[in-house]
Every structure is written in C-alpha cells, then in structure tokens.
C-alpha positions in Angstrom: -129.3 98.1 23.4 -129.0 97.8 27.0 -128.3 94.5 28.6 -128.1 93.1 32.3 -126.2 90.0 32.7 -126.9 88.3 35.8 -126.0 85.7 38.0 -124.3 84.9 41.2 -120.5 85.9 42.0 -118.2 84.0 40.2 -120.6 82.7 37.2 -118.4 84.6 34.5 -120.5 87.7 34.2 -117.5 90.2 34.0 -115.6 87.5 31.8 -118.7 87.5 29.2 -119.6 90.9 29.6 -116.2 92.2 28.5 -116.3 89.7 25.0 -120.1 90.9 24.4 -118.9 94.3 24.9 -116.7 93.8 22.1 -118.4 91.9 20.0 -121.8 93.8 19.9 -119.4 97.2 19.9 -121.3 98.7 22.8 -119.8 99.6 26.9 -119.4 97.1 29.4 -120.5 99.0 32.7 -119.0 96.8 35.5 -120.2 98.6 39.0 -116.9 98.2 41.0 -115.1 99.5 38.0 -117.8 102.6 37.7 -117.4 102.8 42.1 -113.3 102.7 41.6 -113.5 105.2 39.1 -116.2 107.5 41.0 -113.9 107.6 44.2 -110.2 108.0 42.3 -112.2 111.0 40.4 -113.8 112.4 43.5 -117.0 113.2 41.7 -119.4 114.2 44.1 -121.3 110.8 44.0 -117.8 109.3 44.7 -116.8 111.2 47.2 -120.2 110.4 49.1 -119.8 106.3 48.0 -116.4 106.4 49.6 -118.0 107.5 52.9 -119.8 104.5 53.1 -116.8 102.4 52.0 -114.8 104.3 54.7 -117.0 103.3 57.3 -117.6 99.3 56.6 -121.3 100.2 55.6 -123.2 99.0 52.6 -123.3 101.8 49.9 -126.9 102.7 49.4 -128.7 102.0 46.5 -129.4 105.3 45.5 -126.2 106.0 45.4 -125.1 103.1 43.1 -127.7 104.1 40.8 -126.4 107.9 41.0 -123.0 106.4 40.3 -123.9 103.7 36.8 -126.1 107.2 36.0 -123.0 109.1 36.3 -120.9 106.9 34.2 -123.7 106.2 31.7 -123.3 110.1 30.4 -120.0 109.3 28.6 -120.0 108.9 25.0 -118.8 105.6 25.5 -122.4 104.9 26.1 -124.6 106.4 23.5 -125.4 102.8 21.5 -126.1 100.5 25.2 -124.6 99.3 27.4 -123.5 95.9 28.8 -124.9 96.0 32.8 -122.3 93.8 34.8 -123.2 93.6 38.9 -126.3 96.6 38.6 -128.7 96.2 39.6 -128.3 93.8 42.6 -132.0 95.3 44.5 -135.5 95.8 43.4 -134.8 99.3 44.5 -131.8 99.6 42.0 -133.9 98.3 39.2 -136.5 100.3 39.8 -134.3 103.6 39.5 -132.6 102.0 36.9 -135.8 102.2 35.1 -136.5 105.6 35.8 -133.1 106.5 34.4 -133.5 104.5 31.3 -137.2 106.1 31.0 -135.6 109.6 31.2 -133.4 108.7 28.5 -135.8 107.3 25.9 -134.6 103.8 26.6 -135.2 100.4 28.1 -133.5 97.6 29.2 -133.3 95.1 26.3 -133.0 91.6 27.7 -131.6 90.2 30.9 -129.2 87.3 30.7 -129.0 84.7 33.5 -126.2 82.5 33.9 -127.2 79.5 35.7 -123.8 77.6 37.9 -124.0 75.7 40.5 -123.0 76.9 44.2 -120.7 74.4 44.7 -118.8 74.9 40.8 -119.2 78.6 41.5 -117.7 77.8 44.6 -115.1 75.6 43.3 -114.4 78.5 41.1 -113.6 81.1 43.0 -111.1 79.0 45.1 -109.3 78.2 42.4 -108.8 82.0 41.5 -106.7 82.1 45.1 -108.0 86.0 45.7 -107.2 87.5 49.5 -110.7 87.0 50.2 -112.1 84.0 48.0 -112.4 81.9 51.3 -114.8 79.6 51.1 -116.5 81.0 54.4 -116.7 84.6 52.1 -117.7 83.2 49.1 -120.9 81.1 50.7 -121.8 84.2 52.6 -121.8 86.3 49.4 -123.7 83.6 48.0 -126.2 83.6 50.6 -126.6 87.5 50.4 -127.3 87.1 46.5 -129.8 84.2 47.4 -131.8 86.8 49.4 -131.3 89.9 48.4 -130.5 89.7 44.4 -131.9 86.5 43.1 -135.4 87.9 43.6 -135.3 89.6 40.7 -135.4 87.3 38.6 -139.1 86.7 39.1 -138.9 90.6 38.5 -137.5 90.2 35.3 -139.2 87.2 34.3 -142.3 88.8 34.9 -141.4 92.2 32.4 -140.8 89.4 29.7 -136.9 90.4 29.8 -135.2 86.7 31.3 -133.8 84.6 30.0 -131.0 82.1 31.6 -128.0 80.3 30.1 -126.0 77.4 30.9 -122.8 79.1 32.5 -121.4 75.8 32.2 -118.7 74.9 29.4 -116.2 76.9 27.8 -115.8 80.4 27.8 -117.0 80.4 24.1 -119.6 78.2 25.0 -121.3 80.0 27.4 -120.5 83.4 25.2 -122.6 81.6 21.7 -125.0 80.7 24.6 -125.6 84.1 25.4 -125.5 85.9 21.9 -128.0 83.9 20.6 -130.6 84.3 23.6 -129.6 88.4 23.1 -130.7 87.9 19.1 -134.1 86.0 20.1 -134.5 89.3 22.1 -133.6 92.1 19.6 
C-alpha cells in the first residue's frame, strides 16, 4: 500500500502520517527526514542534494526522487509506504510513477487535507519555529498554491483523491483519513 498525504504546510500531514504509519504497520517516508538522513550518510545522492542546499538553490526534482528511491530500498519499506512532503511537482510524481512501475507497485490513494490559509497560518505561529513568520509562511503558501496544488487535478484525474477535513482533533482528522484509505483499498 502506498499512500501520499497531501496538503499545504502546516495541515498536520507529518502529524497523521506518523499515527497511520503505525496504525496500518507500514513506513512513514517524510522527505526532509529522507534529505537529513541522505546528507548525514553522505550517499552519493546526498552528497549531491547538499550541494544544492549549500548554495541556497532549490534541490532538483530528480534528485528528490533519487533520494525517496533511495530510502524506499530499506526493508522498512517492503509492505508501503506512507508519502509525507513527495511529491511536491508533476515532475516528481511522474518519476515517482516510474519508480513505483519498476517495482510492481502503484500509489494507492492520495489523501488531501483541506485547512484554511489563515488556520494553517494561525497554526504555524503558534508553533513559534525560527522561521514560522508569518511573511515565510504565506510565501510557502503561495509557492504550494502554484507549484504543488496542481496536482491535485493530477490525482483527481488517476481516480486516486480524495480530501479530508483537516479540521478537528487530531483523532478526528486521523478516523477522517482511515476511512477514506479503506473506501480505497
């Protein structure tokens, strides 16, 4: 079973990805964990992300796909996967087909969780991070806007979406998602 959870910083997708994780007993594969790991290892891939990270620039996307393809061979991985932050481009999704293909596998479902900008916003002031300004945080929202949001229609159109309510408690939102990932199995 492999499952994207998607949704604009601060929704609650690492939160949610982490109890699925352990609930459906499969990985949670959150990108800046995967990226952290890649560079403190030094694996080639990581060693060429952290150029990019060295020098202020965006890290390619066939690079990030490289690295979740990289971190998808451990065992850890062999019954799915719980995608958290990947993919964030048509391009990524694209070779994250590919890389599924080449495996025998598919992505299960998508899972959309649906906040508001300004709770989302609200949010991630409240969690008083170095760089949760609001200035930061409605730039990153812009950039998702453009650049990730598209996908959805992406998705939508493969018959994989399907949004959730992101609003309520953490259980909530996590009985919210569990039974749009059953409709889907």
């Amino acid at each position: 079973m492999i499952i994207v959870l998607f949704g604009a910083p601060g929704v609650g997708k690492g939160t949610q990805a982490a109890i699925l994780a352990e609930k459906l007993n499969i990985a949670h594969l959150s990108t800046g964990d995967a990226f952290r790991a890649a560079i403190k290892n030094a694996t080639p891939v990581g060693v060429l992300a952290k150029s990019y990270v060295d020098a202020g620039a965006l890290v390619p996307d066939d690079v990030v796909a490289r690295i979740v393809e990289e971190t998808m061979e451990a065992p850890s991985f062999a019954n799915g996967c719980i995608l958290d932050g990947f993919p964030r481009t048509r391009a990524q999704a694209d070779a994250l087909q590919q890389l599924l293909a080449a495996k025998g596998l598919a992505v299960t479902c998508v899972v959309n969780l649906n906040v508001d900008d300004e709770t989302i916003i609200h949010r991630l002031l409240a969690r008083g991070r170095e760089d949760d300004k609001e200035d930061i945080i409605r730039y990153r929202l812009d950039v998702y806007n453009k650049e990730t949001a598209p996908l959805l229609e992406f998705y939508d159109g493969a018959g994989l979406l399907t949004s959730v309510d992101g609003l309520g408690t953490v259980e909530d939102v996590n009985e919210r998602i569990l039974a749009a990932i059953a409709v889907r199995q």
